[in-house]
C-alpha positions as CSV (number, residue, x, y, z in Angstrom):
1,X,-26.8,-9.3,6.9
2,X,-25.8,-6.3,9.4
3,X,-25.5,-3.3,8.5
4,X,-21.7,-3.2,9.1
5,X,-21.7,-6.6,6.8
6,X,-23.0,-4.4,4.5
7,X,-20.5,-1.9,4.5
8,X,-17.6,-4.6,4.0
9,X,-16.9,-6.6,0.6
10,X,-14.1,-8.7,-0.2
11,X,-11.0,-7.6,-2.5
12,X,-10.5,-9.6,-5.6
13,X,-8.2,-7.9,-7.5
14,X,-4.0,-8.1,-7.6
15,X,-2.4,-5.2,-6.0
16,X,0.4,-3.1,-7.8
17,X,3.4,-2.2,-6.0
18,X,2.0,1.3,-5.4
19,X,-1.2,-0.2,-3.4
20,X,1.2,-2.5,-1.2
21,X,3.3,-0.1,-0.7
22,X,1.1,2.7,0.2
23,X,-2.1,0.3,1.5
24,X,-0.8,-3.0,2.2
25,X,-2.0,-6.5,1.3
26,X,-5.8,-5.2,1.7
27,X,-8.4,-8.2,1.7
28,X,-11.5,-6.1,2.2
29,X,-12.8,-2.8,1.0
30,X,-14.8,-1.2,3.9
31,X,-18.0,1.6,2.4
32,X,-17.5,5.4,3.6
33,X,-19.1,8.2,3.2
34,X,-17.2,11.6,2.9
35,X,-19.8,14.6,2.4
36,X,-22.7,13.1,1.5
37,X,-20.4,10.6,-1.3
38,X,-20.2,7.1,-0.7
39,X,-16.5,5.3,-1.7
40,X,-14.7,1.8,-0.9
41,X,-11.1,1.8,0.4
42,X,-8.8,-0.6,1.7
43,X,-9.3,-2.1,5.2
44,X,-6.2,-1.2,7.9
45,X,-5.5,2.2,7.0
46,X,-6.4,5.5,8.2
47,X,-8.4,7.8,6.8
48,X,-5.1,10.4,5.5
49,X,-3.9,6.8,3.4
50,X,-8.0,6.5,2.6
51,X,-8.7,9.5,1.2
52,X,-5.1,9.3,-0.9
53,X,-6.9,5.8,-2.2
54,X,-9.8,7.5,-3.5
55,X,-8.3,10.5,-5.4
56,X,-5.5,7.6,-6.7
57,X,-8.4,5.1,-7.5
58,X,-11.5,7.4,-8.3
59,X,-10.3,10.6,-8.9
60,X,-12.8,12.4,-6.9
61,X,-11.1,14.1,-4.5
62,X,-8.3,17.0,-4.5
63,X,-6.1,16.6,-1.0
64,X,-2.8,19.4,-0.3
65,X,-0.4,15.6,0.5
66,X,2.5,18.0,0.8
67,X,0.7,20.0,3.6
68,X,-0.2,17.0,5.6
69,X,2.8,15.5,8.4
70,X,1.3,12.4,8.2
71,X,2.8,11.3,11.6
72,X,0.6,13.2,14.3
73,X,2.7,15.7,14.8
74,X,1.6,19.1,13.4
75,X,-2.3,18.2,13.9
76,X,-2.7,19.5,10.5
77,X,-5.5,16.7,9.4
78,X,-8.3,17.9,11.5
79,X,-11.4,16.5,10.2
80,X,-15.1,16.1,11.7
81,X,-16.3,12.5,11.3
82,X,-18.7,10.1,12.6
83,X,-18.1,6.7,13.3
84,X,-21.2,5.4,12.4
85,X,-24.0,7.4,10.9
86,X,-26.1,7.6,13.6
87,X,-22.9,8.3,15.5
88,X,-22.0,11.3,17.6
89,X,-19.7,13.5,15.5
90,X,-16.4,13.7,17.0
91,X,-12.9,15.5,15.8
92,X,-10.1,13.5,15.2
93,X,-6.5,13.7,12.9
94,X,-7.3,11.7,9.6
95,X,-3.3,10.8,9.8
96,X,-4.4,8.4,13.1
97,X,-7.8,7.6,12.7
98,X,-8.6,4.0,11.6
99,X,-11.2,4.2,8.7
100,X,-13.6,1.7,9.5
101,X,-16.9,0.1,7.9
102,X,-19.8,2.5,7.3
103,X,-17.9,5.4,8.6
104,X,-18.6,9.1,8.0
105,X,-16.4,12.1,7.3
106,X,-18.4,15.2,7.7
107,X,-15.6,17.7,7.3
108,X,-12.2,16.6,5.1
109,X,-8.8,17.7,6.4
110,X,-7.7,21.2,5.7
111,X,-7.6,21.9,1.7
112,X,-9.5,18.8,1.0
113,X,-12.1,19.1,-1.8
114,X,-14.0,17.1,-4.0
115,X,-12.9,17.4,-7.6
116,X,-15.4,19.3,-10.1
């Protein structure tokens, strides 16, 4: 098994109408880490709609939604990531950023915390 293999697993639960609407028909959760904390959120989806998965699903993180544009407009979603964790780290708008298997968010948007 790869290391990206390892950072993928299938789905096998039903989706409520909240998840489709807000994730869409997900098939695979991909492993990030965000801070040193590892998670699993739905595939296709970019890390602003990943990071709303995890304070919905785990309840570990505090995000300020109603600050956020969510369209790229505003660049109000700064975060510092890595793609992989031996990766360069590299700023990029969580509201456009595909989340992808065994990545790394070093720095949250803006008024993102983890919960206490």
């Amino acid at each position: 098994m790869t290391e990206e293999e390892a950072d993928i697993r299938p789905y096998t639960g039903k989706w409520t109408e909240d998840d489709l609407e807000l994730f869409g028909a997900y098939e695979k959760l991909y492993r990030i880490v965000i801070e040193g904390r590892s998670f699993w959120v739905p595939e296709n989806n970019c890390v602003l709609r990943s990071c709303q998965y995890i304070e919905m699903y785990e309840r570990a993180l505090r995000m300020p939604w109603r600050d956020y544009c969510w369209n790229n407009t505003d660049g109000c979603c700064e975060m510092t990531y890595r793609e992989s964790p031996e990766g360069p780290l590299l700023v990029g708008r969580a509201c456009r950023t595909p989340v992808r298997p065994g990545m790394e968010l070093v720095k949250l948007p803006k008024g993102g915390r983890f919960k206490p």
